[in-house]
C-alpha positions as CSV (number, residue, x, y, z in Angstrom):
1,X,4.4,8.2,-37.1
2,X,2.6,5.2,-37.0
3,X,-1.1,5.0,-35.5
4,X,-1.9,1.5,-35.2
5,X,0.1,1.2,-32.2
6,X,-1.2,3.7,-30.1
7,X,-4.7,2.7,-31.4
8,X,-3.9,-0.7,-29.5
9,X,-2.5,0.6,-26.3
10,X,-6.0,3.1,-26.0
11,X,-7.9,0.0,-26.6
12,X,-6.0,-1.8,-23.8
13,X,-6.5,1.7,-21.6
14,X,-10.3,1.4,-22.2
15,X,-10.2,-2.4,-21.2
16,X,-7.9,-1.5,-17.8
17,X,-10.0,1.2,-17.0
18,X,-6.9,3.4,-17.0
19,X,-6.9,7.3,-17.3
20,X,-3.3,8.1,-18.7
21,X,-0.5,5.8,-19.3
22,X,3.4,7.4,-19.9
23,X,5.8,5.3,-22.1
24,X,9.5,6.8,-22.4
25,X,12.7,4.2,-23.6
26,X,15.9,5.7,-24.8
27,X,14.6,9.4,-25.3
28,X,11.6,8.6,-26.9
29,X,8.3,7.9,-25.8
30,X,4.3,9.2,-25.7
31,X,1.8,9.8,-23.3
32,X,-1.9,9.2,-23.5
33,X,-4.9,10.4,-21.4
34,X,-8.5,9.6,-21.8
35,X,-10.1,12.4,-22.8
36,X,-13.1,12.9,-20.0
37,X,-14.9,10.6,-17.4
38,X,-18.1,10.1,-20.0
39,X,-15.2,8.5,-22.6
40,X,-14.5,5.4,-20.9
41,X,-17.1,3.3,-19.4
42,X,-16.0,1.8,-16.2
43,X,-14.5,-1.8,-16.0
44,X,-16.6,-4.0,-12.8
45,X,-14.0,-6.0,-11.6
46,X,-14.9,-9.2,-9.6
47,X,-14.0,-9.1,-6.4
48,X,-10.7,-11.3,-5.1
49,X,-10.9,-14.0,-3.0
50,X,-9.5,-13.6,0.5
51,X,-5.8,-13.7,0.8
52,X,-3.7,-15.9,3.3
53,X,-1.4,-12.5,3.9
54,X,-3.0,-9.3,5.4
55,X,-0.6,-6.1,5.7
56,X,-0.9,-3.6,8.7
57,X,-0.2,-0.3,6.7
58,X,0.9,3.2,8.7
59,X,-2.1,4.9,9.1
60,X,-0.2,8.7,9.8
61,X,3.7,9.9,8.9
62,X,6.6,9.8,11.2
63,X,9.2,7.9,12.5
64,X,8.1,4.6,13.4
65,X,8.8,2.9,16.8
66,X,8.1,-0.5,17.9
67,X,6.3,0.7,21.0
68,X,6.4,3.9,23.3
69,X,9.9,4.7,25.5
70,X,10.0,2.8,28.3
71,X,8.0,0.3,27.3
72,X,8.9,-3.4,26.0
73,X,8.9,-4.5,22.0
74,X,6.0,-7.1,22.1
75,X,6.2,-7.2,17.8
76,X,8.4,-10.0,16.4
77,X,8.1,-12.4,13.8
78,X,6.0,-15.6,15.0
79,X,4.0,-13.9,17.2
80,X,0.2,-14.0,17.5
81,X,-1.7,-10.8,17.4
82,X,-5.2,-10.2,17.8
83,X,-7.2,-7.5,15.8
84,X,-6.8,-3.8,17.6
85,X,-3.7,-4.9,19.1
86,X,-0.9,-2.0,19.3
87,X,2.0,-3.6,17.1
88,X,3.8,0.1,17.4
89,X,3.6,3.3,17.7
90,X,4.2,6.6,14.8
91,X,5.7,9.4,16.2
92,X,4.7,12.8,14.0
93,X,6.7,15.9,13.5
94,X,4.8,17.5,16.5
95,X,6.4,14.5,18.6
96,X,2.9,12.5,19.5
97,X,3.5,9.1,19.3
98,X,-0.3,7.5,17.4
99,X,0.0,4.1,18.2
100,X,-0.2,1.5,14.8
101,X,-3.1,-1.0,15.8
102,X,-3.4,-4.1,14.0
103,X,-6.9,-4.4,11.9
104,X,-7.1,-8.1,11.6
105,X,-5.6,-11.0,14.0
106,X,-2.8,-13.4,12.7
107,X,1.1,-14.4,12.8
108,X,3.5,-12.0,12.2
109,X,4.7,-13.0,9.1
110,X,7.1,-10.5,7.8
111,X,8.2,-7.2,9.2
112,X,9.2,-4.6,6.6
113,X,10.5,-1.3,8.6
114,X,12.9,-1.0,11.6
115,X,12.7,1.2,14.8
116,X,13.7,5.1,13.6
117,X,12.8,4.6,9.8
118,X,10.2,6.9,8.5
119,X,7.0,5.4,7.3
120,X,4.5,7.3,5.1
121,X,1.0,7.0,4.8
122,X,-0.5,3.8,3.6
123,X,2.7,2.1,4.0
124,X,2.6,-1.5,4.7
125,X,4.6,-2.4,8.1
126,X,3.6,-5.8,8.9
127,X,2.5,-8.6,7.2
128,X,0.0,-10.9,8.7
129,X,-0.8,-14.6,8.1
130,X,-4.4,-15.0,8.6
131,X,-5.6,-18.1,11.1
């Protein structure tokens, strides 16, 4: 087996500030892992400039609902929200609904989960053009 290689892809691993990379193509493949935190010195990114588009992840696990029974939808696309606003509601295995409040103000841009679909963690629900 040939060294060279995998010699560049640590050296790119060192530069990414990665801790294991997995590489697998018709059966064959490696796997590398930096050996220990003391190995790799860590990679200072500068920081990104403010977006345009601002997403309004889940912040629990459920079932998502676009707002609490017996009340109205207020969360389309086009509309205007304003930062702490309740764009919908997570309802968890125990059946309490948490509602989904919006961290930023903006348009409604895109929606990317329906009424009934389960959401995960972290999952980005709406996205938000900033004003």
């Amino acid at each position: 087996m040939e060294i060279s290689p995998l010699k560049a892809v640590a050296d790119w691993m060192r530069t990414a500030d990665l801790t294991e990379v997995v590489y697998r193509k018709g059966g064959a493949g490696f796997s590398l892992t930096a050996g220990g935190a003391g190995d790799c010195a860590p990679l200072t990114v500068p920081a990104m400039p403010a977006g345009r588009f601002l997403s309004v992840p889940s912040d629990g696990v459920g079932v998502f609902q676009w707002s609490e029974p017996g009340k109205p939808r207020k969360t389309v696309e086009g509309v205007d929200v304003a930062a702490g606003d309740a764009v919908g509601v997570i309802v968890t295995g125990a059946g309490a609904a948490k509602p989904v409040v919006s961290p930023h103000a903006g348009r409604v841009a895109k929606i990317f989960v329906d009424a009934g679909q389960a959401v995960d963690y972290g999952q980005p629900l709406i996205l938000l053009e900033s004003r």
